[in-house]
C-alpha positions in Angstrom: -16.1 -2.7 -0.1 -20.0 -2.4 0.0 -21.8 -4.7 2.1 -25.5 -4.8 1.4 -28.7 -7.1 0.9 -31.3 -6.8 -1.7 -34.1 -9.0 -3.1 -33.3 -10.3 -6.7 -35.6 -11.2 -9.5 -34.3 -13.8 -11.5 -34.8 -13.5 -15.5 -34.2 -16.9 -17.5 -31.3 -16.9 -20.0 -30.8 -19.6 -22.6 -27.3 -18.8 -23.6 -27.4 -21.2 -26.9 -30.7 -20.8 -28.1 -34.6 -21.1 -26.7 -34.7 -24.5 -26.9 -31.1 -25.4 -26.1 -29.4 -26.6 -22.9 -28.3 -25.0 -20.5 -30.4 -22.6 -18.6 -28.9 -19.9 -16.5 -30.9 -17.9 -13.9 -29.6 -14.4 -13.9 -30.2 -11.4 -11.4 -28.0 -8.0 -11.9 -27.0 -5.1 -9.4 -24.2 -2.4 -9.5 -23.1 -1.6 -6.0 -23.1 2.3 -6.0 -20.6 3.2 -3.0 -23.6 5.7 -1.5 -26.9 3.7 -2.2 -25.5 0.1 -1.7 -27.0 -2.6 -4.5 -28.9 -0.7 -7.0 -30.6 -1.8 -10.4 -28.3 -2.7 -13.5 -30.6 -1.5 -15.7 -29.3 0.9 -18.2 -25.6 0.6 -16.8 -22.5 -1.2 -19.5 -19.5 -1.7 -18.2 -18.6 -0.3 -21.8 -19.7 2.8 -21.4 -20.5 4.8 -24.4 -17.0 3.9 -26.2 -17.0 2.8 -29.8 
């Protein structure tokens, strides 16, 4: 279990189009078991598999 804090910036998603209903607010973090919460950015839970 990691237990951290971290300041999120949310980005705006519009899940069924730009002008559409509904809007979710979305902020993304990986906990790393070392570093805590750490930036998303770049990570897939897909990994690199076909």
């Amino acid at each position: 279990m990691v237990t951290d804090t971290a300041q999120a910036q949310l980005t705006e998603q519009r899940p069924n189009g730009p002008n559409c209903e509904p809007v979710a607010w979305v902020a993304r973090f990986r906990a790393d078991p070392v570093k805590g919460l750490v930036s998303a950015e770049g990570f897939s839970l897909q990994g690199d598999q076909p």
